[in-house]
Residue, then its C-alpha position, 0 to 999 in steps of 0.5 A: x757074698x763070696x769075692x773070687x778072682x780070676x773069673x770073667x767080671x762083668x760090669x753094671x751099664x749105667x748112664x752109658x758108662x760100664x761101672x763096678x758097684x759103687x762099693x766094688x763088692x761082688x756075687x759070684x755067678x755059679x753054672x748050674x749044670x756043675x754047681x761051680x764059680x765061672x763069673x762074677x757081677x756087680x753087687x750093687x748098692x742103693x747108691x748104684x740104683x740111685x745113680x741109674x735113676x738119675x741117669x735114665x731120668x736125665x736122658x728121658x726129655x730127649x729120647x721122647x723127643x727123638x722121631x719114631x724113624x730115629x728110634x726105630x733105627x737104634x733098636x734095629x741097630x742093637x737086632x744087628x748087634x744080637x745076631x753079630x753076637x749071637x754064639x758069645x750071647x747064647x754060650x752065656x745065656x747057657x753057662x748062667x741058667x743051664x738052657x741048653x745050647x741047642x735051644x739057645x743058639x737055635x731058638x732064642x738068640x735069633x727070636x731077641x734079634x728077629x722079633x723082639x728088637x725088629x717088631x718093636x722098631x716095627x711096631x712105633x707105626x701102630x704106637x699112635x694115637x687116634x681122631x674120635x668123632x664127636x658131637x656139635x662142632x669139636x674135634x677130639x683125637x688122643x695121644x699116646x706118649x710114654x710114661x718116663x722111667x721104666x723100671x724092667x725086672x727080670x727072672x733067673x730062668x729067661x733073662x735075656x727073653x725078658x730083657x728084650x721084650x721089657x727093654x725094645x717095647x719100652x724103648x720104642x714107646x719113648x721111655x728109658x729104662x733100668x733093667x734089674x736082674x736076677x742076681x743068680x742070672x746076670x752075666x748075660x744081660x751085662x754082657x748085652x748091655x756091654x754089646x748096646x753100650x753105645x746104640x742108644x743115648x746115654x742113660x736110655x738103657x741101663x742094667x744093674x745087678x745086684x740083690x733085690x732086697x738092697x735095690x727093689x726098694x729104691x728102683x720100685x718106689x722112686x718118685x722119679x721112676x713112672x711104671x715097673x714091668x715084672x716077670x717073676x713070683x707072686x711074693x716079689x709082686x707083692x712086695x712091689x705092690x706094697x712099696x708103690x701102695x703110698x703113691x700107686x704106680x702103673x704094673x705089669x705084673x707076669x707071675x706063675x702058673x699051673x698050666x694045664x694041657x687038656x687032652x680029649x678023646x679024639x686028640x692026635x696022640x703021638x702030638x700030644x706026646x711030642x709037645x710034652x715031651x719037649x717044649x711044654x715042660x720037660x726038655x730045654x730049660x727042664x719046665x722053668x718057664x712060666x707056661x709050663x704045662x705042669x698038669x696035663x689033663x687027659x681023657x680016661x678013655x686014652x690016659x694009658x696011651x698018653x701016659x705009655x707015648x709020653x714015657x716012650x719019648x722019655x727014655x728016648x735020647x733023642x728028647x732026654x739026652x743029659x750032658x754038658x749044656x754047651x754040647x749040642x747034642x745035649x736036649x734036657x739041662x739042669x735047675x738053674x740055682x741051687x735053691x730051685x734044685x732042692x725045691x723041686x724035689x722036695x715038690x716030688x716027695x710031697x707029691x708021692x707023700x700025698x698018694x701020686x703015683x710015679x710014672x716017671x723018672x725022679x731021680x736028682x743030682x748030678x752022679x746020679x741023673x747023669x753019671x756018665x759025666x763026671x765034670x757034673x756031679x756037682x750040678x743041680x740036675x733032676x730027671x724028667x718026672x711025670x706023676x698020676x693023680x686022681x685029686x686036682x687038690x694034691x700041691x703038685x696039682x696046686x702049686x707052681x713047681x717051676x721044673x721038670x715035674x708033670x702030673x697027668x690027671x684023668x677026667x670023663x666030661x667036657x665039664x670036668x676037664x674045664x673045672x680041673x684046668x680053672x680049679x687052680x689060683x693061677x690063669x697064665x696058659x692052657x692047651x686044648x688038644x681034639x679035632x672038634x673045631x667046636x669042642x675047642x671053641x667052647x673050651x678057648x672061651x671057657x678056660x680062665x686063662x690069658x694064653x690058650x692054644x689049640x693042638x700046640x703049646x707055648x706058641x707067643x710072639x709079639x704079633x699077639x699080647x701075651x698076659x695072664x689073670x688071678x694070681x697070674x698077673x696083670x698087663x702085657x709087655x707090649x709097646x702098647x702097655x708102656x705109652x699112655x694115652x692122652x685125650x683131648x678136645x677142640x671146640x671148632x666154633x669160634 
């Protein structure tokens, strides 16, 4: 724990009231793309936690009392305040996890405010219960209601996108709700709980930081706090599975993956390239996010092409330009964390210990990725790296890398390229690229994944659950998931 003055201080949003932690003590916040201090955020204390408890505890008999048109009104009010603020939002979301401005400001900012925060105003009118006709005279309807205090936490790598989903769905259901996040990723959703300060009642929102080793306990296994949503690792979902395993309480648990693109004979090439060479795992937010498609599966008949249409894209600037992660001409950013850097590579030796070939990049480190720009020889950067393997066993073909690492493994059946994409322990997403409209439906129903998308990738909205199985995860931060529901029975004769 490192104190530092005269850097941007942010504040826990507590009980409505914008609070230090309780013992003053605080974290620095490091900028990835050049591995320096800008910004400091509470460290809080079990103390801290406690009071957030009571707080989000305290405001919940009311909120769940309030009309779906009143809280429909306050989450439209916090879309307004998003976009008011949308540069200051993406500027930080940038400097704090290293997503590039252009992504920030052009993609996620509008879809917090556009989607997020209006489609769970919009979605209360759906949140209802229903009448169920019986048998012989009575009358049977159910009830959705909330479940009380919502505990969201939320990971290094998109902090402000999960905090929107977890924080308006569960909001919008009638909860209240404690955001914890990562504490190498908090600066932005402080400042947006400094932004929603007063939109909701006092103690419906807050936001805590601090280290989850000194928080999770109390947050997780609270008898007062009623379901836990987390976007993170397998390892931190067990260890809240541990903690509420005395007295069980309801999860949401989105975890890893090891996507697979499945790339057949017939399937539109310079497509394929484009989405892999962008959004699926390379550029943006260089493969930290959970779908990314970190294998990709391709016909033996045309892996040379793919491979040779891939790597074109690569050395073009226009989808690998590196740079400060403020300037908008800048396409690929850094890890977002010094650990994560050095996991990522020792993720590319081990696969070329292990026999992968390399087809691409492999370089890390700042003066070396990028030594054009002297202000990030410090950051935490790794070239975009694409392996060739002919095992799905290798632990780059296993193991969820979380960067800039694709493995392009090649297959001859429809049959082998199914049991390649299922032949891991994660089931979070999977891509399917032909022109054979039966070939795909085959491959939709088969593939052991929650999100499958046909000649795209990463396509997810609230219009659609968006959810994982195996070690994936369970549940999907919809409104639906935070409202249970409740039956009940009349007996009409009298």
């Amino acid at each position: 724990m490192t104190v530092s003055t005269d850097l941007k201080v942010y504040k826990n949003l507590i009980g409505g009231e914008l609070r230090d932690a309780s013992g003053g003590e605080r974290i620095d916040s490091i900028d990835p793309s050049t591995g320096k201090v800008w910004a400091a955020i509470p460290q809080s204390s079990q103390e801290d936690a406690l009071s957030a408890v009571a707080a989000a505890k305290h405001a919940f008999p009311a909120w769940k009392k309030t009309t779906a048109e009143e809280r429909a009104a306050a989450l439209r009010k916090a879309a307004e305040l998003i976009g008011e603020n949308a540069e200051a939002l993406a500027a930080l979301e940038t400097q704090d996890i290293g997503w590039v401005i252009r992504e920030t400001s052009y993609g996620l900012i509008p879809v917090l405010q556009q989607v997020w925060f209006n489609a769970a105003a919009g979605a209360l009118e759906a949140n209802r219960g229903q009448t169920v006709p019986l048998p012989s005279a009575s009358f049977g309807y159910t009830l959705r209601e909330p479940y009380g205090v919502v505990v969201g936490i939320t990971p290094w790598n998109a902090p402000l996108f999960t905090l929107s989903i977890k924080a308006a769905n569960a909001i919008a259901a009638g909860n209240t709700v404690i955001i914890k996040p990562s504490e190498q990723a908090s600066a932005s959703s402080l400042y947006l709980a400094e932004l929603l300060k007063d939109v909701f009642p006092r103690g419906v929102f807050n936001v805590i930081s601090g280290y989850g080793t000194e928080l999770g306990d109390v947050l997780t296994s609270h008898p007062d706090v009623n379901k836990i949503s987390l976007t993170g690792s397998g390892r931190t979902a067990s260890t809240i599975a541990r903690a509420t395993a005395d007295k069980p309480k309801p999860l949401i648990l989105e975890l890893g993956g090891k996507s697979a693109n499945i790339v057949f004979e017939d399937a539109d090439i310079d497509a394929v390239a484009d989405a892999i060479s962008t959004y699926s795992i390379f550029t943006g937010n260089s493969g930290q996010i959970c779908v990314g498609s970190s294998r990709l599966l391709v016909h033996r008949a045309i892996f040379d092409k793919v491979a040779e249409a891939v790597i074109s894209r690569l050395k073009n600037p226009q989808y690998k330009m590196y740079g400060p992660t403020l300037d908008p001409s800048t396409t690929t950013g850094p890890m977002a964390n010094k650990s994560q850097f050095d996991i990522v590579r020792n993720y590319i030796q081990v696969g070329l210990d292990e026999g992968a070939e390399l087809l691409y990049g492999g370089r890390s480190g700042g003066a070396e990725v990028a030594p054009d720009h002297s202000e990030l020889a410090e950051g935490y950067w790794i070239e975009p790296t694409l392996l060739k393997a002919e095992s799905n066993t290798l632990r780059v073909c296993q193991e969820e890398i979380f960067g800039p690492v694709a493995v392009m493994i090649p297959f001859n059946t429809e049959e082998q390229a199914l049991n390649l994409a299922n032949g891991t322990e994660y089931g979070l997403a999977a891509g399917v690229w032909t022109k054979d409209l039966s070939l795909a439906h085959r491959m939709v129903s088969a593939l052991d994944a929650g999100n499958v998308w046909v000649n795209t990738y990463a396509r997810v909205g609230p219009e659609l659950p968006f959810g994982g199985t195996k070690n994936s995860g369970f549940g999907t931060d919809s409104i639906a998931d935070y409202s249970r529901e409740k039956s009940c029975v009349i007996e009409l004769k009298l």
